[in-house]
C-alpha positions, 0 to 999 in steps of 0.5 A: 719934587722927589727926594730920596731920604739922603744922608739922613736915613740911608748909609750911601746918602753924601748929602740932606737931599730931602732938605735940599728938595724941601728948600727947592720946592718951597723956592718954586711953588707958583711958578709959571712955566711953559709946560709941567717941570719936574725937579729931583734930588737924589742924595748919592750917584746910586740915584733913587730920586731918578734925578737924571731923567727929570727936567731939573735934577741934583745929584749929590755926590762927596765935592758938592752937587751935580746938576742935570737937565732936559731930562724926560721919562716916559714914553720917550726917555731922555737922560738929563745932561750935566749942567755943571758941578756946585760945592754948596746947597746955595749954588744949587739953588741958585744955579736952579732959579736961574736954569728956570728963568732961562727955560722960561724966557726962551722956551715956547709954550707947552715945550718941555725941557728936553726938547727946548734943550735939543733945539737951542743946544746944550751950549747956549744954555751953559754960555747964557748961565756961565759966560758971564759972572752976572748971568746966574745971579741976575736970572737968579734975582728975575726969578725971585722976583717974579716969585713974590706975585705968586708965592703961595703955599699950596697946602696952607689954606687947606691946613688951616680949614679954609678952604674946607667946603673946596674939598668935601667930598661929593656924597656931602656935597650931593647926597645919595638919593635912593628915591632917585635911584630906584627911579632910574633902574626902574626905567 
């Protein structure tokens, strides 16, 4: 997830980008997808968060939010396409979960976005999200389901010291020994 600071630091800001990221990122920790996903929301068209090359990107503009996908940075850039216009933070949430369960259940393994979008079209993905009223909320709904088996904060253990021992760092797990290391260099 990469957020610009949005409409609460920054003069351009026309939406809280930085919450809208927040709020994504808490709705997609854990998931499982054919290959790495890159989500941004940048707060204004100037687009800091470089929204239009991620996989799934918000560009937030005066009517609503913009959204963009099958973008890829890199070696070989691929501007995102616009999926569709939303007027609320809610639709781009759900319109984002249901973007995700479709890339899920159609891509293969280890395709990215970019290029599951440039096999299929862009036309097949807008016609299973918006040809039907049901499609956004019940890939939206298999995708908050799915969710709940993997819903982990992953920064939660850690915070609490549970996981302490995991993230020491080596010199306390094995500590240096000069014995040894002369040895070596004597060699």
């Amino acid at each position: 997830m990469k957020t610009c600071v949005g409409s609460e630091w920054c003069r351009f800001g026309t939406q809280d980008s930085t919450g809208l990221g927040v709020k994504l990122e808490q709705m997609t920790w854990g998931s499982w997808m054919p290959h790495k996903f890159k989500i941004a929301v940048s707060g204004c068209p100037r687009n800091c968060a470089e929204a239009t090359i991620k996989d799934f990107g918000v560009v937030c503009v005066d009517s609503g939010y913009e959204l963009h996908v099958g973008g890829n940075g890199g070696i070989k850039v691929r501007a995102t396409d616009l999926l569709c216009k939303v007027e609320t933070e809610a639709e781009a949430m759900e319109v984002c979960a249901a973007f995700i369960q479709l890339y899920r259940e159609e891509a293969w393994y280890l395709e990215r976005t970019a290029p599951w979008i440039e096999r299929v079209g862009l036309e097949h993905v807008k016609a299973a999200l918006f040809d039907s009223d049901q499609s956004v909320p019940v890939l939206a709904a298999r995708f908050r389901y799915s969710q709940q088996f993997m819903q982990d904060d992953p920064w939660a253990k850690r915070a609490a010291g549970e996981e302490a021992e995991l993230h020491q760092h080596l010199a306390e797990v094995r500590p240096f020994n000069t014995n040894v290391q002369q040895m070596e260099f004597a060699k």
